[in-house]
N, C-alpha and C positions, 0 to 999 in steps of 0.2 A: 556452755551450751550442753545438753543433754546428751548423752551417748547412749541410742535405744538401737535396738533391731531395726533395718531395714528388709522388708518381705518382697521380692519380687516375685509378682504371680506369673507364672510359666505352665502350659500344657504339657511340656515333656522335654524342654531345654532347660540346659544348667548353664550358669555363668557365673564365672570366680572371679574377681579382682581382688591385686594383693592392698589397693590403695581400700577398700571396701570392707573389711577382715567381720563388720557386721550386716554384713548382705545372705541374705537367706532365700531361696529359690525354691518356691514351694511345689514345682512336677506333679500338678494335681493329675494331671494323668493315669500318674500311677495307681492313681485311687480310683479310677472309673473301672476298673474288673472288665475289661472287653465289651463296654455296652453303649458304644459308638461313642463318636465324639461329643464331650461334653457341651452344655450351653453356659451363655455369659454368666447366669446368674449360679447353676451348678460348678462351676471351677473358682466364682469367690464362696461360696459356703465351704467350698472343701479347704480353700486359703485360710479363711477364717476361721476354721479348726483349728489352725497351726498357729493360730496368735496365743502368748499365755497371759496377752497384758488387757485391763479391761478398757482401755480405749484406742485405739485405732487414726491414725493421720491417712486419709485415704488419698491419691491420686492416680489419675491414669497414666500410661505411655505416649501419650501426643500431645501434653499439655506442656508446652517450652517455656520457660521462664524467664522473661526477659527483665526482669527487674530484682534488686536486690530482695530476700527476702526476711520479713521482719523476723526473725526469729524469735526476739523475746514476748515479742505478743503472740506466736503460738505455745509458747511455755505456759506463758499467762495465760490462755481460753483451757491447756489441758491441766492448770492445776486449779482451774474455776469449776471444772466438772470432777474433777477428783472430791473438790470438796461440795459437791452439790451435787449427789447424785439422782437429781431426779431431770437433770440434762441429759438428753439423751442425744446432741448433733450440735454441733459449734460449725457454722460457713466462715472459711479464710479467705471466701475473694470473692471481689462483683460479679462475676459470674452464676452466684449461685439461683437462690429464688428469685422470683421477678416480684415478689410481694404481692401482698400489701405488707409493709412491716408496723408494729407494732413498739411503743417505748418502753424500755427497762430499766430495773431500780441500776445497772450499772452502765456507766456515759457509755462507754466505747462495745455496748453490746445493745443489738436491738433483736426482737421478737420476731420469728415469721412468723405470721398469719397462719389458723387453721385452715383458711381458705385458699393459699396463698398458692399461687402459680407456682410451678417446681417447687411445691413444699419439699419435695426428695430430690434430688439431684445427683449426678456422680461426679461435680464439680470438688475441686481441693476440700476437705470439711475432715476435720476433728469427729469422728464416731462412737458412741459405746458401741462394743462389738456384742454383745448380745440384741441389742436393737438395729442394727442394723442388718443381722442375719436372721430377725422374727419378720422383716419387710418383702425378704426375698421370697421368688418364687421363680422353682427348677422350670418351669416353659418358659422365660421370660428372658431375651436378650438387653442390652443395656439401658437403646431407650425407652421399652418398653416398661423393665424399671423403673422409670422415670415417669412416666405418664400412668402408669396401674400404684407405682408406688405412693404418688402423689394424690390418689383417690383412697387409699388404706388410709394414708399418712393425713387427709381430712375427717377422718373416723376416730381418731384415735388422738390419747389427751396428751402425747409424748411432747416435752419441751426441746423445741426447735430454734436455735438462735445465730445468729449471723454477726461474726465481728465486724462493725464499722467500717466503710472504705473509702470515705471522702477524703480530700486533702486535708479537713482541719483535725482529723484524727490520725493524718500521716499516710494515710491511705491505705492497699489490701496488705494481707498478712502475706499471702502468695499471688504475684500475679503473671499472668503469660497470656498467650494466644487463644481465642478460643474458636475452635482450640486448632491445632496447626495440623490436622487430617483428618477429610471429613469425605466421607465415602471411600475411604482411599486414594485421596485425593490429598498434595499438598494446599495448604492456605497460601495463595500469593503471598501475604505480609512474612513470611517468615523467612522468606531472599534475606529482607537484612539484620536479622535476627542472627539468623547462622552465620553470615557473613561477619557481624561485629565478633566472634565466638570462633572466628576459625576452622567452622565446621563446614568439611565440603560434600555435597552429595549431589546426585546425580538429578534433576530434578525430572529427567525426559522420562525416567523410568514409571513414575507414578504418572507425571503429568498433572498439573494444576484444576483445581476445583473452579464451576458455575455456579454460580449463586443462581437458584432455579426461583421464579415467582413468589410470592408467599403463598396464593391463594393454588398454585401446582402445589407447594409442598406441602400446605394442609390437606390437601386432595389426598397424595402419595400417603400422607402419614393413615389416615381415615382406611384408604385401603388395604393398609398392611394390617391394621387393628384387625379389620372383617376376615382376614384371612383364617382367625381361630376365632370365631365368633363364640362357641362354648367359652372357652376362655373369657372373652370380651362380657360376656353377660355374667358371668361368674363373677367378676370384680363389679359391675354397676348394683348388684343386687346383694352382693356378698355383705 
């Protein structure tokens, strides 16, 4: 298996393990010069400064992994785009776009859609890091990312692909919860997750998430959009 860098993106905490010796904690902080707290999309550009390698295994902090993970098929998707560089995003798990998907000269990889719902995602995915930091933009929290980035990312001719995850291809390359904190808020399912895992915590503290209506939380999502409407019309007309 592959011994690369691992980046953990931190605002201004450090953390060492001796079991980790290629753990790297990238204190973007440091790099804002006193001009308030950074946002989501500003503290990964500044991460992704400190990458020297030209692809990128992106995950977040809340995504548990409750299943073994395939490793040799993300070896496989990032030595597919070493030698293809006109790949610019490999998806390791169900989670990512909702499609449409599209079929590819190779079995265990299929096409997102230009039109494709979460063409961009901040699900587990294989990155070129230069493409993935041309998507970003400093106003823009995560899932806003996701919803402004998926309207770029239908503009634009960047090859998008998602490794297979049914059962008769063995299933995702990474899979977990999705994801196991959602407002700040634990996911009920992930009691026996940790539980199998040993891991105890405190659940009262956060206290468990409501699944709100769908038609509330398109409402809520539509509201937050309006709340920078420059913004908003900036991306539909851009």
């Amino acid at each position: 298996m592959l011994e690369v860098p691992i980046y953990l993106n931190t605002e201004h905490k450090n953390w060492k393990a001796t079991n980790y010796p290629n753990l790297i904690c990238t204190q973007v902080e440091k790099e804002n010069r006193g001009q308030g707290r950074l946002t989501w999309s500003e503290c990964l550009m500044l991460a992704l400064e400190q990458i020297k390698t030209p692809l990128v295994l992106y995950f977040q902090e809340d995504y548990f992994i409750h299943q073994n993970v395939r490793h040799v098929l993300i070896e496989q998707a990032s030595d597919y785009m070493v030698r293809n560089p006109e790949v610019s995003h490999i998806a390791l798990t169900r989670h990512c776009s909702y499609g449409p998907y599209e079929a590819h000269s190779e079995p265990w990889l299929q096409t997102i859609g230009q039109n494709a719902r979460y063409r961009i995602s901040t699900q587990a995915a294989l990155w070129r890091v230069d493409v993935l930091k041309s998507y970003l933009n400093s106003l823009e929290n995560g899932w806003m990312f996701e919803v402004y980035g998926t309207w770029r990312a239908n503009k634009r001719k960047d090859v998008f692909l998602s490794a297979k995850w049914d059962q008769m291809t063995g299933g995702p390359a990474i899979d977990y919860l999705h994801t196991g904190i959602i407002k700040g808020k634990w996911l009920s399912a992930i009691r026996p997750v940790f539980a199998s895992n040993g891991i105890e915590v405190d659940f009262n503290r956060r206290g468990f998430y409501v699944p709100k209506n769908a038609y509330l939380h398109k409402l809520e999502v539509a509201q937050k959009l309006l709340k920078n409407p420059r913004h908003l019309l900036n991306q539909i007309f851009k």
